[in-house]
N, CA, C and O of each residue as an XYZ file, in Angstrom:
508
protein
N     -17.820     44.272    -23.640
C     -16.650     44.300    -24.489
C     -16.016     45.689    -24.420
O     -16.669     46.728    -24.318
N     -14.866     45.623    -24.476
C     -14.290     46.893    -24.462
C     -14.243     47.844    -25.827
O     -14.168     47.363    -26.957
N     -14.305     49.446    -25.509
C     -14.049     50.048    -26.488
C     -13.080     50.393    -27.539
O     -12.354     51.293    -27.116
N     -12.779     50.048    -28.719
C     -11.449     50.081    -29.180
C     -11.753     51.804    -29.689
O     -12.675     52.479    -30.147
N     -10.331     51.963    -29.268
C     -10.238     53.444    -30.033
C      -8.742     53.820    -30.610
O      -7.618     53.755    -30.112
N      -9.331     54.316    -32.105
C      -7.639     54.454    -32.479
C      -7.585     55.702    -32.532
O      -8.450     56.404    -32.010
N      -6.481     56.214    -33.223
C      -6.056     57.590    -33.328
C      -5.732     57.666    -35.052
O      -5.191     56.914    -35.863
N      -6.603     59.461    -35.119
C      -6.662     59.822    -36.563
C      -6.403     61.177    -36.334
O      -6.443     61.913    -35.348
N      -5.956     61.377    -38.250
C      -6.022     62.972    -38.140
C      -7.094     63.392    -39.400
O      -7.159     62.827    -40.492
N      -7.704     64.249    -39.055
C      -8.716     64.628    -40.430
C      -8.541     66.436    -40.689
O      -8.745     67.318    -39.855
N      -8.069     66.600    -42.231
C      -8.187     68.100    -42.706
C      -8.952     68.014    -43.670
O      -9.064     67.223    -44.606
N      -9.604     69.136    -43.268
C     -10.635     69.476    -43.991
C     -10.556     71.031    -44.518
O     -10.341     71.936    -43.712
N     -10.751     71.297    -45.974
C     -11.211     72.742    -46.456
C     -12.503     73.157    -46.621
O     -13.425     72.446    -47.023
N     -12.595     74.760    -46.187
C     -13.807     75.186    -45.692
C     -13.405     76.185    -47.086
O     -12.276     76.651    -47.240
N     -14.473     76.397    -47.990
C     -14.721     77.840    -48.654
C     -14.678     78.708    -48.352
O     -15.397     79.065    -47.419
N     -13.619     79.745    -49.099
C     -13.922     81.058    -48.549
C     -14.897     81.688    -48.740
O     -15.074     82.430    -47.773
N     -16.215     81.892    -50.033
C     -17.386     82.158    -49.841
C     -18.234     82.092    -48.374
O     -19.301     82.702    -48.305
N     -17.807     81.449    -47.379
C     -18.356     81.568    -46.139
C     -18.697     82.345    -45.158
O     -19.564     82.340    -44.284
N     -17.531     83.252    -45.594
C     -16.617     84.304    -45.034
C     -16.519     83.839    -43.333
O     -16.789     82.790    -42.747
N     -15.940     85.313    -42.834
C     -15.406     84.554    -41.060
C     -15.875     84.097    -40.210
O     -15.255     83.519    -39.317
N     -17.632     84.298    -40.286
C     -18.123     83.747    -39.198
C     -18.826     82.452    -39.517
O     -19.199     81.626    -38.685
N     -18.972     82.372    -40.933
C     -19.239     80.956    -41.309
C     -18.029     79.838    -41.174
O     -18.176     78.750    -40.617
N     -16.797     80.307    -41.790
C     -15.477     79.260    -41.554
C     -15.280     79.013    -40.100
O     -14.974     77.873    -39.751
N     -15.416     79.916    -39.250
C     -15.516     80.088    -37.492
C     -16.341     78.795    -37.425
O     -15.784     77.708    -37.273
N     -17.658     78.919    -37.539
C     -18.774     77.814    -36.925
C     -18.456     76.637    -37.613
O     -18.428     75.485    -37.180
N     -18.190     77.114    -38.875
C     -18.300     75.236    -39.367
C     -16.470     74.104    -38.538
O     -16.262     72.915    -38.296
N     -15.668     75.336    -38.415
C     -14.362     74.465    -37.680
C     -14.886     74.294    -36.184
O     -14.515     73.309    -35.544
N     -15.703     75.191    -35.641
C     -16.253     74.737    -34.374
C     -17.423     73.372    -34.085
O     -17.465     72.487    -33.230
N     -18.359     73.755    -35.341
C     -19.228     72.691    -35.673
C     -18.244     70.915    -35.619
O     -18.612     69.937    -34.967
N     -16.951     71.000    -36.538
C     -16.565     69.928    -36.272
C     -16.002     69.252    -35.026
O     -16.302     68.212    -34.441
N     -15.026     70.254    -34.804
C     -14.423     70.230    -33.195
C     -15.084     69.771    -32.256
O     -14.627     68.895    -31.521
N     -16.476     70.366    -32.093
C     -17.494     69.697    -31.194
C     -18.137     68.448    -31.284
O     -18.485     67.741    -30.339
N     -18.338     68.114    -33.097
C     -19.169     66.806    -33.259
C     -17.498     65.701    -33.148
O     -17.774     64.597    -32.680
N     -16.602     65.794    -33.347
C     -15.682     64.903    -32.656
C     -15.144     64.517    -31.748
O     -14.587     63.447    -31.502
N     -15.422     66.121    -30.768
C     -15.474     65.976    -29.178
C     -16.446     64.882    -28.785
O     -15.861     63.888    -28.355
N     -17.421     64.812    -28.804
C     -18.689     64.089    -28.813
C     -18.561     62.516    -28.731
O     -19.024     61.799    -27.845
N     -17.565     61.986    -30.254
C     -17.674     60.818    -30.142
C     -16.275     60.061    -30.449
O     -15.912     59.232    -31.283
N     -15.501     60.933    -29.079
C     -13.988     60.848    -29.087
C     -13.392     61.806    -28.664
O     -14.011     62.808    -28.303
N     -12.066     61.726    -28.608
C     -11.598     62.695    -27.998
C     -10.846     63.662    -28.797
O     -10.486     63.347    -29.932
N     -10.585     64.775    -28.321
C     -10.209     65.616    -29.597
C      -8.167     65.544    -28.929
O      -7.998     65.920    -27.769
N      -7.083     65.146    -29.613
C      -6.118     65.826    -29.298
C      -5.661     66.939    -29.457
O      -5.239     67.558    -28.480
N      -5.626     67.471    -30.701
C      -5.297     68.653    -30.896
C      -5.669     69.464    -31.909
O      -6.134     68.579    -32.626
N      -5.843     70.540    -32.583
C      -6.339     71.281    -33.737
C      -5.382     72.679    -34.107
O      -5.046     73.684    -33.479
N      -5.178     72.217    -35.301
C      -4.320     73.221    -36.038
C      -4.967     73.708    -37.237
O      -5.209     73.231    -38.345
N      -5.204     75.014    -36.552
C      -5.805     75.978    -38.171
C      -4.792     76.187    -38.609
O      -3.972     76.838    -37.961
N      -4.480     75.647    -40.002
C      -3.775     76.459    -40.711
C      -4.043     77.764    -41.554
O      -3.258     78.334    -42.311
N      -5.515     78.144    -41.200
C      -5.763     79.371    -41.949
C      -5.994     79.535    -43.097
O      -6.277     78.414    -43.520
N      -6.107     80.822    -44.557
C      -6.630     80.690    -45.804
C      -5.038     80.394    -46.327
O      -3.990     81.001    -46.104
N      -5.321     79.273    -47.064
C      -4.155     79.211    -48.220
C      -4.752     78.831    -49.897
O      -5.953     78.609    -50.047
N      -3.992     78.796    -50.846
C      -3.867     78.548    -52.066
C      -4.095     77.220    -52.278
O      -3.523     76.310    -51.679
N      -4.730     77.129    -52.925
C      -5.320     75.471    -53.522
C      -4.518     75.310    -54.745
O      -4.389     76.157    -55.630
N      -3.932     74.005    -54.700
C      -3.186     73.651    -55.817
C      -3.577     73.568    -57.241
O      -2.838     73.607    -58.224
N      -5.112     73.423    -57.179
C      -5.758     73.892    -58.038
C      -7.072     74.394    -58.207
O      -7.500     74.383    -57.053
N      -8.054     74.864    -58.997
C      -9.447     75.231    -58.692
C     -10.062     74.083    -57.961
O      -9.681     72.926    -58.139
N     -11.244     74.495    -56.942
C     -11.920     73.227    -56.695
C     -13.227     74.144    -56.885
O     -13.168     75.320    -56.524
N     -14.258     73.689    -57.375
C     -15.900     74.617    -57.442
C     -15.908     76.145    -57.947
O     -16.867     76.904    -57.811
N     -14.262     76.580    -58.758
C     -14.205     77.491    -59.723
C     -13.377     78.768    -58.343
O     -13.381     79.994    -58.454
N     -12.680     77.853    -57.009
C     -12.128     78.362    -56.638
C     -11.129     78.318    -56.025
O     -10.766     77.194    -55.677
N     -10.043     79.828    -55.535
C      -8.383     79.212    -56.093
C      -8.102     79.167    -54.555
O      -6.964     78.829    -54.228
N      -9.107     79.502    -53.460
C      -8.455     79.765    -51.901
C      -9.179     79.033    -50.769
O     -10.378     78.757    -50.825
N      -8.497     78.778    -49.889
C      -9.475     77.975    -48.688
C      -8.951     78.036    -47.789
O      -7.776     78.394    -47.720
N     -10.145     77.477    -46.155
C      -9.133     77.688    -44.921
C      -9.020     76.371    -44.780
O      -9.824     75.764    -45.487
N      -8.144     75.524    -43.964
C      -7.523     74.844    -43.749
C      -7.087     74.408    -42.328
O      -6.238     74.951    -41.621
N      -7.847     73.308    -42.051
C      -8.055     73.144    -40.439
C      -7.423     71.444    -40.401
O      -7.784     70.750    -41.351
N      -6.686     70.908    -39.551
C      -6.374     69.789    -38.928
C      -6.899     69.663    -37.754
O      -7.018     70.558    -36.918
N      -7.212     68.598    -37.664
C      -7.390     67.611    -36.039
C      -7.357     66.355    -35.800
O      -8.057     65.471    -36.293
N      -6.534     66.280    -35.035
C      -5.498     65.048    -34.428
C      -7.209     64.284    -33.489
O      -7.990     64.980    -32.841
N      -7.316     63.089    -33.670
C      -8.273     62.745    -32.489
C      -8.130     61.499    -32.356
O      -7.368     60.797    -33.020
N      -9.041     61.057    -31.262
C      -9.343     58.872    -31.183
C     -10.476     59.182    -30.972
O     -10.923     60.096    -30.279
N     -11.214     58.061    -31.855
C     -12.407     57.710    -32.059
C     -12.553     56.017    -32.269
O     -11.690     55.141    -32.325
N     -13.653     55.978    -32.336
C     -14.039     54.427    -32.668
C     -13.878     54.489    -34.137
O     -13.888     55.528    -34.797
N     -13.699     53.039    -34.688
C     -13.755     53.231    -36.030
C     -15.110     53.606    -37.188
O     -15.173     54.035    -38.340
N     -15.955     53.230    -36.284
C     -17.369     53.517    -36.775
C     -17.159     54.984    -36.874
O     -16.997     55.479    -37.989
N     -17.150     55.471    -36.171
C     -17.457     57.065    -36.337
C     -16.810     57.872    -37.532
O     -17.238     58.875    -38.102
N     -15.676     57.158    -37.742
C     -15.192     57.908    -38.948
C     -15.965     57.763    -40.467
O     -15.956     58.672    -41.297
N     -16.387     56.930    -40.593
C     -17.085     56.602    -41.545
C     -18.579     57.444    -41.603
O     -19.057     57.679    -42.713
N     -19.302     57.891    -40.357
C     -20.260     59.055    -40.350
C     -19.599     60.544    -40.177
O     -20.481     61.397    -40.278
N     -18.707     60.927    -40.017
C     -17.834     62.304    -40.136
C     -17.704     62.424    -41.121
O     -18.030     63.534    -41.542
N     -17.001     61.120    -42.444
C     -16.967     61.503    -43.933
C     -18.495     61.537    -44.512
O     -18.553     61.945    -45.672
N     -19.525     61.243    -44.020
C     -20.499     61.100    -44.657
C     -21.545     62.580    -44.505
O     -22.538     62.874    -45.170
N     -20.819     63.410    -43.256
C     -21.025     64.504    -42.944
C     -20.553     65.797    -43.434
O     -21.166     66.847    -43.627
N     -18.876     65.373    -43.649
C     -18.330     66.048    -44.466
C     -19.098     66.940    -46.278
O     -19.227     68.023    -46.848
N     -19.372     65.469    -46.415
C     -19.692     65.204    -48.054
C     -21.348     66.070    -48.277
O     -21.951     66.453    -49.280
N     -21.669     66.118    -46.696
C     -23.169     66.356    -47.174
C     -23.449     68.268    -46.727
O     -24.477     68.890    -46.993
N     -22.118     68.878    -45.959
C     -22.013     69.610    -45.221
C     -21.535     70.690    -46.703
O     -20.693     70.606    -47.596
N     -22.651     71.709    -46.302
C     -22.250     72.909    -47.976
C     -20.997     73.915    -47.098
O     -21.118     74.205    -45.908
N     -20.246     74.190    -47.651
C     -18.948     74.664    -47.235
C     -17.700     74.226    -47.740
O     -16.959     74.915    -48.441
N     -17.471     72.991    -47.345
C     -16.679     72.240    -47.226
C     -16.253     71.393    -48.443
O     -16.834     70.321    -48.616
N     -15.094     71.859    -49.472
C     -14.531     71.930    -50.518
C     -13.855     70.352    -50.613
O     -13.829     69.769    -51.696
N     -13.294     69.704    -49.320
C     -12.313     68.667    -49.832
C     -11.963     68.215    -47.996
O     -11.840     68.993    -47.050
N     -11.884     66.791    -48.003
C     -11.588     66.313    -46.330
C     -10.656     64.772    -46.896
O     -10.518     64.311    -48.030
N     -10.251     64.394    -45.834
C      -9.451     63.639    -45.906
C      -9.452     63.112    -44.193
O      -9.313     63.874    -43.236
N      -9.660     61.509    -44.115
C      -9.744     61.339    -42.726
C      -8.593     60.223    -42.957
O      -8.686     59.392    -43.860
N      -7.452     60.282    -42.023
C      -6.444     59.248    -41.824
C      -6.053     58.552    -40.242
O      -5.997     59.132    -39.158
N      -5.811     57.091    -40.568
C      -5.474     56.308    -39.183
C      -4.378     56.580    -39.022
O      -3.614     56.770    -39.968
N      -4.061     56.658    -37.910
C      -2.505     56.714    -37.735
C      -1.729     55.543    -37.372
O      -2.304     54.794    -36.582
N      -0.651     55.219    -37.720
C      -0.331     53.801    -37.736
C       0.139     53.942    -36.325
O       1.152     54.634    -36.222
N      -0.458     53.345    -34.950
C       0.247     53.433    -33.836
C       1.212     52.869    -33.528
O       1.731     52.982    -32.418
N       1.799     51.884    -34.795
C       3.129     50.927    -34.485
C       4.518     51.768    -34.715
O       5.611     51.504    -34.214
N       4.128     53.075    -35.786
C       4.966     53.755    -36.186
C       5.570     55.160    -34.915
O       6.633     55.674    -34.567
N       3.951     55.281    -34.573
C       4.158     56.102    -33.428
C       4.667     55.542    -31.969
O       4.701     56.467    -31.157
N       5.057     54.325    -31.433
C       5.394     54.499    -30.351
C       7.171     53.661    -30.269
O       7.854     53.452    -29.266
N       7.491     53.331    -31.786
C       8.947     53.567    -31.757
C       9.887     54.604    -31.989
O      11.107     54.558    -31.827
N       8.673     56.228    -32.674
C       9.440     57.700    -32.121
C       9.631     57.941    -30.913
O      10.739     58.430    -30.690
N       8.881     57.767    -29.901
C       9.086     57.930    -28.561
C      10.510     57.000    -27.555
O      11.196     57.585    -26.717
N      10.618     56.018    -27.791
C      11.592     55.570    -27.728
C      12.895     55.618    -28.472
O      13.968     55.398    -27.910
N      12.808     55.842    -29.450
C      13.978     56.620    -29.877
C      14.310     58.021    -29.322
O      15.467     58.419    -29.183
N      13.223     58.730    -29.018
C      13.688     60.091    -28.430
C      14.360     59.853    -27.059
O      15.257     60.622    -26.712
N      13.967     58.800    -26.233
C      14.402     58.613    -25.214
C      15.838     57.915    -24.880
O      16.541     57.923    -23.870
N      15.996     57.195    -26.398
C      17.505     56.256    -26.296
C      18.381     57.606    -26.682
O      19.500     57.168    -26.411
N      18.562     58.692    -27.046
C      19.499     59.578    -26.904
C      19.628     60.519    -25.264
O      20.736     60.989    -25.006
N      18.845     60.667    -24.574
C      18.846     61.057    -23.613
C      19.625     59.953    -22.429
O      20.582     60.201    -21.695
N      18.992     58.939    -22.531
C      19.652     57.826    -21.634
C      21.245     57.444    -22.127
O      22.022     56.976    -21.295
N      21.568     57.619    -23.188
C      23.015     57.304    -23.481
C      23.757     58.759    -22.842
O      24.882     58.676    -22.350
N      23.081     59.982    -22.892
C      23.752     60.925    -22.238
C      23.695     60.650    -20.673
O      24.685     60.604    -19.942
N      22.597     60.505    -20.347
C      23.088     59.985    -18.892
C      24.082     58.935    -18.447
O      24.847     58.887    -17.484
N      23.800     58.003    -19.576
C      25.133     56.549    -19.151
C      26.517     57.248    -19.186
O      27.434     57.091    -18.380
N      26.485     58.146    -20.408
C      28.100     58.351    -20.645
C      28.427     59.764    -19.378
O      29.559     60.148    -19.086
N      27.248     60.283    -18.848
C      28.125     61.508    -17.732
C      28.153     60.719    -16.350
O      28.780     61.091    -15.358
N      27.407     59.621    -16.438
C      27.708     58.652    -15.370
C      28.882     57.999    -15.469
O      29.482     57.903    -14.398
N      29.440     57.484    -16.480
C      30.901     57.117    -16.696
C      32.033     57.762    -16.521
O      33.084     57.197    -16.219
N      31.858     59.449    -16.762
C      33.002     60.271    -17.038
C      33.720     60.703    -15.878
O      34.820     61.241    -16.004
N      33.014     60.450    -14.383
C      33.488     61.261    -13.340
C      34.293     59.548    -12.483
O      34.964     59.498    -11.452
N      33.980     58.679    -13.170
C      34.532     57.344    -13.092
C      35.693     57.394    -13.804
O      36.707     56.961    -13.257
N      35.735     57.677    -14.519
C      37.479     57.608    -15.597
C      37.980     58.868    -15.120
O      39.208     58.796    -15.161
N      37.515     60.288    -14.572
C      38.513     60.841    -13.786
C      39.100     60.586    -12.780
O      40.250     61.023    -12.730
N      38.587     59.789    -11.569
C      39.567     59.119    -10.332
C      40.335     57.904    -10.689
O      41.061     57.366     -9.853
């Protein structure tokens, strides 16, 4: 049977009590355990920001995204890793709706092709 794999994004906050070389390993720690069982697309640290409110009596955290495809099983042991992993203040794992994503792409492309139709027309209505 074939493998189904969808596409997610998961952010997660790391404590700043960690300090740099702990927030370092634990965003590498994840990066790698999702490499593992999927593919990673992309990762955006967003770095230390302000928490909207206290979480564990504190007001700051770093702040990491990653775009990936995985099986659906796996997400369900990443949150269970998350939850058990000391650091790590607050995660959030989301599917991405792929029906939503592949009518942006075609829309990006129906403005480009109408510029080509219409400079293909224009040197026609000058002769």
């Amino acid at each position: 049977m074939a493998e189904v794999k969808h596409s997610y994004e998961t952010v997660f906050i790391v404590s700043m009590n960690q300090g740099e070389e702990g927030i370092a390993a634990l965003v590498t720690k994840f990066k790698d355990l999702i490499a593992a069982h999927g593919t990673v697309e992309s990762v955006d640290e967003w770095g230390k920001r302000r928490l909207a409110y206290p979480i564990a009596k504190q007001a700051e955290g770093y702040y990491t995204l990653i775009n990936f495809q995985s099986n659906p099983e796996f997400t369900a042991e990443l949150d269970r890793i998350y939850k058990i992993t000391d650091g790590i203040l607050r995660s959030l794992i989301i599917k991405k709706d792929e029906r939503k994503l592949k009518p942006q792409k075609a829309e990006e492309k129906a403005p480009a092709a109408e510029a080509a139709q219409a400079s293909e027309e224009a040197p026609e209505a000058a002769e």
